[in-house]
C-alpha positions as CSV (number, residue, x, y, z in Angstrom):
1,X,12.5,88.1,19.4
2,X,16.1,86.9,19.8
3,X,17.7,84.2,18.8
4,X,19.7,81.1,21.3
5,X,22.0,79.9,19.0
6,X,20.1,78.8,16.1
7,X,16.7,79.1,17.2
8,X,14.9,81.8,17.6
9,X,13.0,82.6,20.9
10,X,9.6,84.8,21.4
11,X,9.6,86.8,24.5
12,X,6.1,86.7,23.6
13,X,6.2,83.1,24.9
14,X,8.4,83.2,28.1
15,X,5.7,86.1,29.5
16,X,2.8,84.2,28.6
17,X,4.3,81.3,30.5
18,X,6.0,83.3,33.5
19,X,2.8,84.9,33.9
20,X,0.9,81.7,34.2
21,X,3.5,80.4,36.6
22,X,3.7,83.8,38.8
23,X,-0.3,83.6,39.2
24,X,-0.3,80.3,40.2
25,X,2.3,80.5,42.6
26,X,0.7,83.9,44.1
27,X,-2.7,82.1,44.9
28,X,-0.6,79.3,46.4
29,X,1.1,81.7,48.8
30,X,-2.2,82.9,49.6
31,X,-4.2,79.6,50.6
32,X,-0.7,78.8,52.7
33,X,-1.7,82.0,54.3
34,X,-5.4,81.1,54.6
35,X,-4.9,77.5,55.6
36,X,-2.1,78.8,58.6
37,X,-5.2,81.3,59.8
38,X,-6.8,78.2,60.3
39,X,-4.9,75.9,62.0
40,X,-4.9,75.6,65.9
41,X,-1.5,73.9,66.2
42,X,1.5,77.0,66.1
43,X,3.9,74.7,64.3
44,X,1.6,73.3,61.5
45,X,0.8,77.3,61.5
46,X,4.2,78.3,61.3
47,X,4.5,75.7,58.5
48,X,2.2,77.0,56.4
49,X,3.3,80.6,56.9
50,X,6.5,79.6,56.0
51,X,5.3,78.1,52.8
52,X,3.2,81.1,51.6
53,X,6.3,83.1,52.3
54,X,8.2,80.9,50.2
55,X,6.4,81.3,47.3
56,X,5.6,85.0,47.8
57,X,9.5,85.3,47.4
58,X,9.5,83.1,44.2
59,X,6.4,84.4,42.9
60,X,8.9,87.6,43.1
61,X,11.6,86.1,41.3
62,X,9.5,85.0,38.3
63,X,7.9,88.5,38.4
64,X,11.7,90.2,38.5
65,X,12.2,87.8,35.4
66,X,8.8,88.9,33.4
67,X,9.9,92.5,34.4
68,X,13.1,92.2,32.8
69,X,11.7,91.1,29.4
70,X,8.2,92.8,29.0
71,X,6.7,96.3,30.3
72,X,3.6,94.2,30.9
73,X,3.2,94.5,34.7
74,X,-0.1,93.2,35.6
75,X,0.3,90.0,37.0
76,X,-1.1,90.0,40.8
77,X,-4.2,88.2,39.3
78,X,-3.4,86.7,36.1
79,X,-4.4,83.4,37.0
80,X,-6.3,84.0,40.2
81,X,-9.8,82.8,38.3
82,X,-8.1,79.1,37.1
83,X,-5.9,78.8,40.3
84,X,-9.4,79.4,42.3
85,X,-11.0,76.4,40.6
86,X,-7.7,74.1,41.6
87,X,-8.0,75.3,45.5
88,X,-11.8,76.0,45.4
89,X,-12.5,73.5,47.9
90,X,-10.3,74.8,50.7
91,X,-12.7,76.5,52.6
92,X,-14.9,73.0,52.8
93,X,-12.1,71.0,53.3
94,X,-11.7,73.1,56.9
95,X,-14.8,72.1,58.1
96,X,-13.9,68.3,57.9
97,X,-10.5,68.7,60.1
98,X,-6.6,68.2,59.6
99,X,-6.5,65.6,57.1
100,X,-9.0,66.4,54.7
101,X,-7.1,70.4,54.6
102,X,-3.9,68.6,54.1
103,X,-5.4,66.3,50.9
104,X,-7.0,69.5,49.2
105,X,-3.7,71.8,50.0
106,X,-1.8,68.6,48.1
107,X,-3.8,68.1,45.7
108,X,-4.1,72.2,44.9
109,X,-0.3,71.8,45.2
110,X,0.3,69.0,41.8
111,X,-1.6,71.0,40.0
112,X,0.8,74.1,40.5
113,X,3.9,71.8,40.2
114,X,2.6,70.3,37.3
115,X,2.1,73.7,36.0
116,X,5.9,74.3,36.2
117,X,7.0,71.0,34.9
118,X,4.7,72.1,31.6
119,X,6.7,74.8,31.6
120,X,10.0,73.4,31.8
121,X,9.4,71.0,29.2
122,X,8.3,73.9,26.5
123,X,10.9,74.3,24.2
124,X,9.8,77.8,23.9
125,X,10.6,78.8,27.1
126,X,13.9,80.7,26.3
127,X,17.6,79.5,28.1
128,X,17.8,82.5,30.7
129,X,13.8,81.9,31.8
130,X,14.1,78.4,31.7
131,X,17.3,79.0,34.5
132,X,15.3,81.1,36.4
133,X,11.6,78.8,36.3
134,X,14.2,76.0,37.3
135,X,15.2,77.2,40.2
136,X,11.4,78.3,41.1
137,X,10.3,74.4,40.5
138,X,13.1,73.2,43.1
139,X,11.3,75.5,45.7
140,X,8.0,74.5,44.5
141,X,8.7,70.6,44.8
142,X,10.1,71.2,48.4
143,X,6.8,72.7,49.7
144,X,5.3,69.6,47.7
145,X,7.2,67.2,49.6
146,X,6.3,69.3,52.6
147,X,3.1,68.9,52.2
148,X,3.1,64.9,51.5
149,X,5.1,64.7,55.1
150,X,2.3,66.6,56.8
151,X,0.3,63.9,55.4
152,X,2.1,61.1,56.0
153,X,3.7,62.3,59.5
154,X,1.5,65.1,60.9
155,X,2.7,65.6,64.5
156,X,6.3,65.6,62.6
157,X,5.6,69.5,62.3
């Protein structure tokens, strides 16, 4: 426990949500990765495997951040089972071509930004997590936006 100027903050709380947010942000790296194994075009491909690279790195942040405050270091799968149910239908969403992958990868991807938005508006989430979860969300809401321009635009890739 420590206190932010009059309130006091639970450590307990800031791991509990980082490791919500680091699981959900490591299964999104890895259906980036699975969706770019499956696409024929190289630059959708390298789109996609720049995504999942993207949030491997700030799936590292977050992790650096839960390090930092707890000895706790079992994370890799923390939310693999609830993050599975939001990108479930990724493998049938291949067998019906571009578009229908693109809706499910979007739709897998609100559900992680909304996850992160949770996050930043819990007033328990402590000043120095909150900085660090903030800067996570702005990375997060560009491969968002990335995918609603693959939508909208795909030969734009």
């Amino acid at each position: 426990m420590f206190y932010l100027g009059s309130k006091l903050m639970n450590a307990d709380d800031d791991v509990s949500i980082l490791h919500g947010l680091v699981g959900a942000t490591l299964e999104s790296s890895r259906h980036y990765r699975k969706v770019a194994c499956n696409i024929g075009n190289p630059r959708i491909r390298a789109v996609f495997e720049d995504l999942s690279t993207q949030r491997r790195k700030v799936a590292q942040t977050l992790q650096h951040r839960l390090e930092a405050i707890s000895d706790d270091r079992r994370v890799e799968g923390a939310s693999a089972v609830r993050a599975c149910h939001v990108f479930g239908n990724l493998r049938h969403a291949m067998d019906y071509g571009y578009s229908a992958l693109v809706d499910e990868v979007e739709r897998g991807e609100e559900h992680v930004k909304a996850k992160y938005e949770c996050a930043l508006e819990d007033g328990r989430l402590s000043w120095f997590s909150r900085t660090v979860v903030q800067s996570a969300y702005a990375s997060v809401r560009e491969g968002f936006d990335e995918m609603q321009t693959l939508k909208r635009y795909p030969r734009a890739a």
